[in-house]
VEXFI-965250 format. One record per residue: x, y negated, z of N, C-alpha, C in turn. Coordinates in steps of 0.2 Angstrom, whole numbers, padded with zeros to 4 digits, always signed. Example, Ala and Ser with C-alpha at 12.3 -4.5 7.8 and 13.67 -1.06 7.14 Angstrom:
2
+0066+0028+0039+0062+0022+0039+0066+0016+0039+0064+0011+0035+0068+0005+0036+0064+0000+0039
//
This chain:
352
-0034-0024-0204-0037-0023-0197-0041-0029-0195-0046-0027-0191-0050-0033-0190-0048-0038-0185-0046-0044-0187-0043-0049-0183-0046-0052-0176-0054-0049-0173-0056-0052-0170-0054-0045-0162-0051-0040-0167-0053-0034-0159-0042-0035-0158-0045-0034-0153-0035-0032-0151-0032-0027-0153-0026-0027-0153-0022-0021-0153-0019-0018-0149-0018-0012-0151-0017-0004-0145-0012-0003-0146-0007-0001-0141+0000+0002-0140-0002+0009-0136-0003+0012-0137-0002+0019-0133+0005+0019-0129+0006+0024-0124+0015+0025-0122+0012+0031-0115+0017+0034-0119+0017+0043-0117+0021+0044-0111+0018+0051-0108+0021+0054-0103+0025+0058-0102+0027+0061-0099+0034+0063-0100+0031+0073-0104+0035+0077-0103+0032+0082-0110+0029+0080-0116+0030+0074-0118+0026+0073-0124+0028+0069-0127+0025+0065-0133+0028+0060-0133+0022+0055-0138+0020+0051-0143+0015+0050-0148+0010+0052-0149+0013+0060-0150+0007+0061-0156+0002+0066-0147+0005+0062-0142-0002+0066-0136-0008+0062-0138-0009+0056-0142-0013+0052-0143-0017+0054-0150-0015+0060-0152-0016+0059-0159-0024+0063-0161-0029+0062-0156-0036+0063-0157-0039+0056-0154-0035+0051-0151-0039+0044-0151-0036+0039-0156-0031+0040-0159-0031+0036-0165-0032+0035-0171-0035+0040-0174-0039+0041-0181-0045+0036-0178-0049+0039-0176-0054+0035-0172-0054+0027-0172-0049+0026-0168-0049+0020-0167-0046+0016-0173-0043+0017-0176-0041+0015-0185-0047+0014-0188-0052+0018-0188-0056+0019-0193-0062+0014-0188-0061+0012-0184-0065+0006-0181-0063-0002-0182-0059-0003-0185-0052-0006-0187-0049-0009-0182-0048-0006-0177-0042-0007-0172-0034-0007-0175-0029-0012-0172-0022-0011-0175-0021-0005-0167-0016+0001-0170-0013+0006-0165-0007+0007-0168-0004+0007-0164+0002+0010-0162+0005+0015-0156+0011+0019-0157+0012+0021-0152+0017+0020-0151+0022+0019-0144+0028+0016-0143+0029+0025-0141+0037+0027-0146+0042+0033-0144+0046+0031-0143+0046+0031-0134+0053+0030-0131+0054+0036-0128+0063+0035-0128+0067+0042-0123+0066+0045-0119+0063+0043-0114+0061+0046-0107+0068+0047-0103+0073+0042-0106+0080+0040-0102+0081+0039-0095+0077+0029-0097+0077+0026-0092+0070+0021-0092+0069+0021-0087+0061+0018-0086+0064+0010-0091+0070+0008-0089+0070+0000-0091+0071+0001-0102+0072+0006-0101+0076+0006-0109+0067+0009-0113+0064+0013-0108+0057+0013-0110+0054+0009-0110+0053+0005-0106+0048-0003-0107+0051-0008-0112+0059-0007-0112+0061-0011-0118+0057-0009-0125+0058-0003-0126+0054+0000-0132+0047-0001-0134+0043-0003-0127+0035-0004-0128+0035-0011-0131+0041-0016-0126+0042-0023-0131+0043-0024-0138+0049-0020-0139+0048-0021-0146+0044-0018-0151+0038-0014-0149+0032-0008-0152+0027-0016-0150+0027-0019-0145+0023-0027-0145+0023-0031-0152+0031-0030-0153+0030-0035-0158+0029-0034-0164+0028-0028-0165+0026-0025-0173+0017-0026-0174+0014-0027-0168+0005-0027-0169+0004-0033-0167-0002-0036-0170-0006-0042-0167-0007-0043-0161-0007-0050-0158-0011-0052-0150-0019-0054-0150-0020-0054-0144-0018-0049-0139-0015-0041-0141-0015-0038-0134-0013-0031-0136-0015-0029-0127-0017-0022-0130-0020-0017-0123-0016-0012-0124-0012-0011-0119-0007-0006-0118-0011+0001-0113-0009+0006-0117-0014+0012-0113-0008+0017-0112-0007+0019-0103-0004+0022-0102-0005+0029-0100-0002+0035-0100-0004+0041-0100+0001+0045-0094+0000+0047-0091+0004+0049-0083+0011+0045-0083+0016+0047-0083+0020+0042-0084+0021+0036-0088+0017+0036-0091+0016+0031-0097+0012+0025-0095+0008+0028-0086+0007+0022-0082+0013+0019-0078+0017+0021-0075+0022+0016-0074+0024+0012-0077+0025+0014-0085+0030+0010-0091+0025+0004-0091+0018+0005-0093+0014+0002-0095+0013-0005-0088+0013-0001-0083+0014-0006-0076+0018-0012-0075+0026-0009-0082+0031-0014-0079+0030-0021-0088+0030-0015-0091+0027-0019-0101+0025-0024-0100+0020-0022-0096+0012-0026-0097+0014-0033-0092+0019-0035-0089+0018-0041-0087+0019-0046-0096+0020-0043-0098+0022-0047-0107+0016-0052-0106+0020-0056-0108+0011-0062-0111+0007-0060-0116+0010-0053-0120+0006-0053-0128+0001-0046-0123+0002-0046-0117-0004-0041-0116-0010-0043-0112-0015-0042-0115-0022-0044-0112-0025-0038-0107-0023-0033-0107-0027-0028-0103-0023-0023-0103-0023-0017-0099-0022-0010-0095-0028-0005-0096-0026+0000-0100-0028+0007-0099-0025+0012-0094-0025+0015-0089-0021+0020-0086-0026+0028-0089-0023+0035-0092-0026+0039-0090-0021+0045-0085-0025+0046-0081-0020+0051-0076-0016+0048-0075-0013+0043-0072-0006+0041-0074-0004+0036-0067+0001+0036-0069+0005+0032-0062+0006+0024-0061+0005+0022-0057+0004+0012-0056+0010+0011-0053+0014+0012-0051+0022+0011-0046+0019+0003-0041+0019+0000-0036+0019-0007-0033+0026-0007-0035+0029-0015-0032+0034-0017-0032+0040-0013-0029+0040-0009-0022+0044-0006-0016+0044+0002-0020+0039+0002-0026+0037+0010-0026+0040+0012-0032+0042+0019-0034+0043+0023-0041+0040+0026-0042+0040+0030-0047+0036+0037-0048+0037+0042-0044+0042+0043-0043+0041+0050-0037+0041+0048-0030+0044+0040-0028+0039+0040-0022+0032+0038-0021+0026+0037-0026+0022+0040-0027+0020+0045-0026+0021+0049-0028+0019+0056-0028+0022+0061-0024+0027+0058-0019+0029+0061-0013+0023+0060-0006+0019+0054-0008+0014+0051-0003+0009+0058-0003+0007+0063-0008+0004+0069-0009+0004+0072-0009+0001+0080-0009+0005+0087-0009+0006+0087-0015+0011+0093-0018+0015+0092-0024+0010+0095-0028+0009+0095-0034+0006+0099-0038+0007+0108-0041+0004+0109-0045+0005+0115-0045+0010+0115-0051+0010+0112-0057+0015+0112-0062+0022+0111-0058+0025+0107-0054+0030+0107-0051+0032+0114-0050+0030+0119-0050+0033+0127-0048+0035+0130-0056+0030+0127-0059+0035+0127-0067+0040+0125-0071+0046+0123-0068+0050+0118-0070+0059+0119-0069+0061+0118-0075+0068+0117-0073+0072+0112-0075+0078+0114-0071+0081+0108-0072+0089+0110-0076+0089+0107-0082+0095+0109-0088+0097+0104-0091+0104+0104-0090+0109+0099-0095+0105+0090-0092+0104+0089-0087+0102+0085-0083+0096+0082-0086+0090+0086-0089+0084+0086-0091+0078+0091-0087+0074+0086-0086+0067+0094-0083+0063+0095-0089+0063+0101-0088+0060+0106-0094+0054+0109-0091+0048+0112-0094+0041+0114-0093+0043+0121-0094+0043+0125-0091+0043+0134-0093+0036+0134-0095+0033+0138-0101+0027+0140-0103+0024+0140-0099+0024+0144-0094+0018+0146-0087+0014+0141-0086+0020+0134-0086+0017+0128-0084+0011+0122-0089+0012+0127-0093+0007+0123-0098-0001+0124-0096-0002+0129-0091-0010+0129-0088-0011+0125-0085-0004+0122-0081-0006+0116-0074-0006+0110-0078-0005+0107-0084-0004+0102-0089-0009+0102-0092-0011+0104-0096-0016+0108-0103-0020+0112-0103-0023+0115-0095-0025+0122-0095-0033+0121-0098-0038+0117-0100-0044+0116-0105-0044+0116-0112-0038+0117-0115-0038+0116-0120-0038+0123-0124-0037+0125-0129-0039+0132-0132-0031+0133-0132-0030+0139-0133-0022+0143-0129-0018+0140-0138-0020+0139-0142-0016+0136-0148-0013+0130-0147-0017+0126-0144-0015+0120-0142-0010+0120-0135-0013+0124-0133-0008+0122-0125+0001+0128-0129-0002+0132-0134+0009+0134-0136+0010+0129-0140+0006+0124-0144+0009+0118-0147+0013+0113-0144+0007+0113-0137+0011+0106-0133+0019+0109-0130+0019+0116-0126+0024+0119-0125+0029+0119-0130+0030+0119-0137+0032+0120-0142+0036+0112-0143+0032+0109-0142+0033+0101-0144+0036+0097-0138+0035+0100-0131+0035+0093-0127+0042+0092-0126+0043+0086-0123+0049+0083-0124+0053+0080-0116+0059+0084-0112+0059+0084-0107+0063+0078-0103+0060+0074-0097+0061+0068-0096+0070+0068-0093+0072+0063-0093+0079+0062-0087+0078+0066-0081+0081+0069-0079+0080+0071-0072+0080+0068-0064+0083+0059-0068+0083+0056-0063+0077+0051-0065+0075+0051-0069+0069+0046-0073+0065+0045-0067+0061+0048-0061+0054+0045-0058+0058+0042-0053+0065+0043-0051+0068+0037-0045+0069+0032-0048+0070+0030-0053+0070+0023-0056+0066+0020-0057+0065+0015-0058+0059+0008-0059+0060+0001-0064+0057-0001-0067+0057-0006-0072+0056-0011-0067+0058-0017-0068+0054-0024-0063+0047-0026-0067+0041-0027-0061+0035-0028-0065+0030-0026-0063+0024-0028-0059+0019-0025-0058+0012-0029-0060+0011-0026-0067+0006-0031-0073-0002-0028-0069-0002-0024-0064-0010-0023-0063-0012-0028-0059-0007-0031-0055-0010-0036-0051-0011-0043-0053-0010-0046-0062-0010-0049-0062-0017-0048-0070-0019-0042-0070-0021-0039-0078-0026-0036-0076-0033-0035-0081-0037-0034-0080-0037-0026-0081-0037-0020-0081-0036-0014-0079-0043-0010-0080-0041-0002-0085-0045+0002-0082-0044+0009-0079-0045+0013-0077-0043+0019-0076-0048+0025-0077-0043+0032-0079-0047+0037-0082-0046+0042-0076-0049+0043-0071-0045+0049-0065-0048+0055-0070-0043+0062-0070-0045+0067-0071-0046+0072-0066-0050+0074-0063-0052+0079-0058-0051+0084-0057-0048+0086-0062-0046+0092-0062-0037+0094-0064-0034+0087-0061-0027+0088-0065-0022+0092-0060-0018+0096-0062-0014+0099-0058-0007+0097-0061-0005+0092-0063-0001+0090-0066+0003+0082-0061-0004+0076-0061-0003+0069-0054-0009+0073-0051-0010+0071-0044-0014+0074-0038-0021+0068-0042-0026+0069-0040-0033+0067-0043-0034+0062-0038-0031+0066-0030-0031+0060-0026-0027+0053-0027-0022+0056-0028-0016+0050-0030-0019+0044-0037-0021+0049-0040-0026+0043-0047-0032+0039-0042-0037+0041-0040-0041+0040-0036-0038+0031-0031-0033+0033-0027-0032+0029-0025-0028+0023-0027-0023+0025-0032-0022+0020-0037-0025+0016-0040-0031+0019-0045-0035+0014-0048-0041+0008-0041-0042+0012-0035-0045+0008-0031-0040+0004-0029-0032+0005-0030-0028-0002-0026-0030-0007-0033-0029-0005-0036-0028-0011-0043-0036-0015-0046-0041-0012-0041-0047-0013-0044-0049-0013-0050-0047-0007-0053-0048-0007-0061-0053-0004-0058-0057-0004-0066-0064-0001-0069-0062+0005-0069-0067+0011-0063-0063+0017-0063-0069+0022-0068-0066+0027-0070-0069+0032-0077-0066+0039-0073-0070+0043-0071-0068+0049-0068-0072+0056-0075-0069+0058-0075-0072+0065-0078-0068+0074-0077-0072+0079-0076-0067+0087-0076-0063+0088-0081-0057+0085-0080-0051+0086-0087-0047+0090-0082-0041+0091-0088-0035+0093-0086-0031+0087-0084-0026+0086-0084-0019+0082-0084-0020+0074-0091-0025+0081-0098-0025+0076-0103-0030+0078-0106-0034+0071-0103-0042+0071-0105-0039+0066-0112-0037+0065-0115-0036+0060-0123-0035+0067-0128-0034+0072-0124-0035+0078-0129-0040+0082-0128-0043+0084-0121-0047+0087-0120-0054+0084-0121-0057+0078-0120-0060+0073-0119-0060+0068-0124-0057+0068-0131-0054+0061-0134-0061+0055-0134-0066+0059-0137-0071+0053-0136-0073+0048-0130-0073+0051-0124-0074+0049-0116-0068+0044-0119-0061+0046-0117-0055+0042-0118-0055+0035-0123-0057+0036-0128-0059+0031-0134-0068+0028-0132-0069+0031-0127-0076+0025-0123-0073+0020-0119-0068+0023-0114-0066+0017-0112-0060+0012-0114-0057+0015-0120-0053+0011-0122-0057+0003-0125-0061+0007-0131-0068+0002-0131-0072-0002-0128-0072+0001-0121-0073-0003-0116-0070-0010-0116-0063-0008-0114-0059-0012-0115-0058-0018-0118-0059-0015-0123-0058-0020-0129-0062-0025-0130-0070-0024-0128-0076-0026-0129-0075-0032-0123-0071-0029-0117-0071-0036-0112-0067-0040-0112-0061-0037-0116-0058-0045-0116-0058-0046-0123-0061-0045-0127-0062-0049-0133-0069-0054-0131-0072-0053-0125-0078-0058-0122-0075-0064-0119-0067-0063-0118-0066-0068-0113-0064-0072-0117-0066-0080-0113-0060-0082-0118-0053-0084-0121-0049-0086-0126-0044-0084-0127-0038-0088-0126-0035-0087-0123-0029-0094-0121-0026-0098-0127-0026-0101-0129-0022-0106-0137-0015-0103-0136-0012-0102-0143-0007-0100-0143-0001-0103-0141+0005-0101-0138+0011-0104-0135+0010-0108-0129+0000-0107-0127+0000-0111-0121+0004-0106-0113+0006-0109-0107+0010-0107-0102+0004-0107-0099+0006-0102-0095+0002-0098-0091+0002-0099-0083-0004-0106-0081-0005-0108-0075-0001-0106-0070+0001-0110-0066+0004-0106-0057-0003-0105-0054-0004-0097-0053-0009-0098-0049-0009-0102-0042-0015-0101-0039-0014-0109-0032-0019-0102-0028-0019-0105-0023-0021-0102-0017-0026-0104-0013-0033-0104-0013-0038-0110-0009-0040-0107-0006-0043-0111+0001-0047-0107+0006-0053-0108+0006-0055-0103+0007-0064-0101+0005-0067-0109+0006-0072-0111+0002-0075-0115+0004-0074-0124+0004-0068-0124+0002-0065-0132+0005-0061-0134-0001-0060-0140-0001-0055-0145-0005-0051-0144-0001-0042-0145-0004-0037-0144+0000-0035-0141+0005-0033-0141+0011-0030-0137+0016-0038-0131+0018-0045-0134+0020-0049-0130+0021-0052-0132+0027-0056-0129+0030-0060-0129+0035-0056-0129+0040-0050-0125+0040-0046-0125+0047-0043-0132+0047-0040-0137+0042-0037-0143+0043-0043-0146+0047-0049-0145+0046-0052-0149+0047-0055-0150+0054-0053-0144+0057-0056-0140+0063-0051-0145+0067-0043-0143+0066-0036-0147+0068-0039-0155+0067-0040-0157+0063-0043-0165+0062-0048-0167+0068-0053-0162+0069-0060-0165+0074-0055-0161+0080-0050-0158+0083-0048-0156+0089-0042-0163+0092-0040-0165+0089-0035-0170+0088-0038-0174+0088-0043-0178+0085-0045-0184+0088-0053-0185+0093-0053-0178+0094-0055-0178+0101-0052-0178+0108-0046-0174+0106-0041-0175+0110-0038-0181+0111-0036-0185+0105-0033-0190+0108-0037-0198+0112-0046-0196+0109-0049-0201+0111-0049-0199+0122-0051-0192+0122-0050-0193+0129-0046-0193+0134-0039-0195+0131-0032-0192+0134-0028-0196+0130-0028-0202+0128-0025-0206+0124-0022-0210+0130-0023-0213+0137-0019-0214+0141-0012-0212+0143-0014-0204+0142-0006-0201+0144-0003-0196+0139-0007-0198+0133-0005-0195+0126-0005-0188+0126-0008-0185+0130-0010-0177+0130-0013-0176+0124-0018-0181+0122-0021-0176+0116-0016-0175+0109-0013-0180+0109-0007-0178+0104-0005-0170+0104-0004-0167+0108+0000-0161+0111-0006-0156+0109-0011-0158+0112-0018-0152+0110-0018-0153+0102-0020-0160+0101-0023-0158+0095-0017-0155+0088-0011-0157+0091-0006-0153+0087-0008-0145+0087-0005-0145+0093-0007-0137+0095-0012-0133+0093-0018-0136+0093-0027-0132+0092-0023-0131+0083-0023-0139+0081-0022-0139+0072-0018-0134+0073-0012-0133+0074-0008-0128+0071-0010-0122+0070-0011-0118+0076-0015-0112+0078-0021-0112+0074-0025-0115+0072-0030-0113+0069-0028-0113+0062-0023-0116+0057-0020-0114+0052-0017-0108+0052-0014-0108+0056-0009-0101+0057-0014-0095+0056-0018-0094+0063-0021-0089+0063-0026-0090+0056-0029-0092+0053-0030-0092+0048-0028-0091+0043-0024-0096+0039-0021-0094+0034-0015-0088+0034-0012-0089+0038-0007-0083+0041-0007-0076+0040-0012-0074+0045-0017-0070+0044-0021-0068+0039-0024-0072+0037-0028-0069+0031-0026-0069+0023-0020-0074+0022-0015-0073+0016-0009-0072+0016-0007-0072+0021+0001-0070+0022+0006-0074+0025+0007-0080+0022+0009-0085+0026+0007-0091+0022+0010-0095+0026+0007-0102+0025+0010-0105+0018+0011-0111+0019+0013-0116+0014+0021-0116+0011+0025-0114+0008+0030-0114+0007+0034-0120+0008+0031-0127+0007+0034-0135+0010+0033-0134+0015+0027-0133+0019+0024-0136+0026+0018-0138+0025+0014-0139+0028+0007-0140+0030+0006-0145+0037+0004-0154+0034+0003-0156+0038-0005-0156+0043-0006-0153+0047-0014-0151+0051-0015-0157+0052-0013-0159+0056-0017-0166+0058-0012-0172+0058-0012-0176+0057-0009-0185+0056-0013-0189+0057-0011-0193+0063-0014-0203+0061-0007-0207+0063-0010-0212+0059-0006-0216+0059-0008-0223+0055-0007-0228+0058-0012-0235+0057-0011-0240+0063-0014-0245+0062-0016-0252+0065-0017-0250+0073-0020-0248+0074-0025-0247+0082-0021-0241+0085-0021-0243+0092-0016-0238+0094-0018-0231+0094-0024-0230+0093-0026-0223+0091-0023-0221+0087-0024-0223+0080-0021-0222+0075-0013-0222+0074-0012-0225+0079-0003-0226+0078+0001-0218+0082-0004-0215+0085-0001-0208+0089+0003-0205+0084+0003-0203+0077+0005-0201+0072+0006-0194+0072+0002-0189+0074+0003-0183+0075+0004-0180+0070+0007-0175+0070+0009-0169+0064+0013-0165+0066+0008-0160+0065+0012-0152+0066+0012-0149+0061+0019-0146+0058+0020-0144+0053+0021-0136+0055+0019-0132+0048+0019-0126+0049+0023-0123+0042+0031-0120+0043+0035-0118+0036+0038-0114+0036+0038-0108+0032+0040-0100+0032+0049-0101+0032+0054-0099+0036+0061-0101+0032+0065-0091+0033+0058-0089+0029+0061-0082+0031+0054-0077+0031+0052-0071+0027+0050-0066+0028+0046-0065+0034+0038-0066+0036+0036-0061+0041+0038-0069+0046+0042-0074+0043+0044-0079+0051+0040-0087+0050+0038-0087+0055+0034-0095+0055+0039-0101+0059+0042-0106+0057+0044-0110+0062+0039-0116+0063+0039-0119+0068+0036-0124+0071+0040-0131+0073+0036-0136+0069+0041-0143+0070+0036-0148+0071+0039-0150+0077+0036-0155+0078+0041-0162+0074+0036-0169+0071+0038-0173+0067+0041-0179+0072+0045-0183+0068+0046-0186+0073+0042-0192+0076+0036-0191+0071+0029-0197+0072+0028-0194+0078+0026-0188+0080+0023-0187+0088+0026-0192+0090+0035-0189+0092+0039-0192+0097+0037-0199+0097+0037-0204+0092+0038-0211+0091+0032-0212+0092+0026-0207+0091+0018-0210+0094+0016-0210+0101+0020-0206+0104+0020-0205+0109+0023-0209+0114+0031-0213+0111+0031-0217+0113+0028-0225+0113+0027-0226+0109+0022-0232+0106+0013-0233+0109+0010-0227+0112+0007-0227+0114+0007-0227+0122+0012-0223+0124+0014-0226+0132+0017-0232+0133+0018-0237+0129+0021-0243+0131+0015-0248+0129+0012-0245+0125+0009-0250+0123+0001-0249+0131-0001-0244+0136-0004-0244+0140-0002-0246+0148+0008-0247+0147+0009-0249+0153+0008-0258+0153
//
């Protein structure tokens, strides 16, 4: 295999299992891509993801994990792995952190396959009929094949969830098919616009990798092509804490700075009765707040001091600082240091 392209892990959706991939992987062989396909049980979401890990460690790094209607959740949870570089989604489902698979798909009207379906020996099974809402583009041999072969998931399988949500940290693409009656088009649609994947729409059924294989093996290559441009982390190197910055500025931002020129303008006109201390605490805090707050969620997990003097001159000695600290979800508390109280009194004795 050629050591310079990644490698592929496929992972299936539920009626299926492997070989639903088996007109993109000759292809992509014969390009010398490493492929694989991870067959897992369609038990449990956590015992499938396990299964793609260890289907990671049989092929080279990087690795682009492609998932196929449920195959996208698995792949959702996989793929936070370090040996994965990218996401393929086709038709397929993304869970967020609070989300599963079926409360996904409860956000939509239900599809039309769902009136195909039973429930036996605690497995959902596909009654024939259903194979039009799944497969309906494909020529009638192929769709008694798939009915013939598919393989039926847990019945409690789409209420469960893996921990992991790899699109928000992973470059991503998506295949919406237009025509699926199997996930809602809208629901794909929307999904790949949360995740900002590279989106690929085409009139499929449920399973454009069979009806479609070349389109699907376009954007896989897609894929491949981007992140083999980027470049490549050194091996067994750790994986940066991402950091937070605000548009435009070294450290705290423009809003620190705004809290800086409020304060000591405050303090210069009102330094007799130590009012500005109070304002300029205030302005600074509030323009952090409402800013960083607001526009990322919360603040600084230690605190964030907005404005501080402290020094020789009595100006400088006011020692202001308002601190702003999350001790709680959605909660902000406010503290004043105890440099105001001490500047404030330092600066009143030192005027009488």
């Amino acid at each position: 295999m050629n050591a310079s392209k990644p490698s592929i892990v496929f992972c299936h959706g539920i009626w299926a299992d492997g070989s639903s991939f088996s007109k993109v992987i000759p292809p992509l062989q014969a390009e010398g891509y490493e492929v694989m396909a991870a067959q897992y049980g369609l038990d449990t979401p956590e015992d499938d993801v396990a299964t793609v890990k260890r289907t990671l460690g049989r092929v080279g790094r990087p690795t682009i994990l492609v998932g196929h209607s449920y195959g996208g959740s698995v792949i959702t949870a996989a793929g936070t792995d370090d040996r994965v570089a990218g996401l393929v989604y086709i038709a397929a489902l993304a869970p967020d952190a609070d989300e599963t698979s079926q409360s996904q798909q409860e956000k939509f009207p239900v599809t039309d396959v769902f009136q195909y379906v039973e429930i036996t020996d605690g497995r959902i099974w596909m009654r024939p009929e259903g194979v039009k809402c799944f497969a309906g583009d494909l020529p009638e041999h192929e769709q008694k094949l798939i009915w013939a072969t598919h393989y039926a998931p847990a019945a409690d399988l789409f209420s469960r969830k893996a921990p992991g949500v790899a699109w928000k940290s992973k470059p991503s693409w998506y295949i919406v098919a237009n025509n699926d009656r199997t996930v809602q088009p809208e629901l794909e649609r929307f999904l790949a616009k949360r995740m900002r994947a590279s989106i690929h729409a085409i009139d499929s059924s449920h399973v454009p990798m069979l009806s479609h294989p070349n389109f699907v093996i376009d954007v896989i290559r897609e894929a491949a092509n981007a992140l083999r441009d980027r470049p490549r982390k050194p091996e067994g190197a750790s994986r940066p804490t991402p950091t937070r910055k605000i548009r435009g500025t070294q450290g705290f931002g423009w809003d620190s700075r705004l809290g800086n020129l409020a304060g000591l303008m405050g303090v210069l006109l009102f330094d007799r009765i130590a009012l500005g201390a109070t304002v300029a605490s205030t302005l600074g805090g509030f323009a952090y707040y409402f800013w960083n707050g607001a526009r990322f969620g919360s603040p600084s997990r230690s605190g964030v001091s907005i404005c501080q003097f402290g020094g020789p001159s009595p100006v400088e000695r006011l020692g202001v600082s308002f601190l702003v600290s999350p001790r709680g979800p959605g909660i902000r508390h406010w503290h004043f240091r105890r440099e105001l109280w001490m500047g404030l009194r330092r600066s009143v004795n030192e005027k009488r």
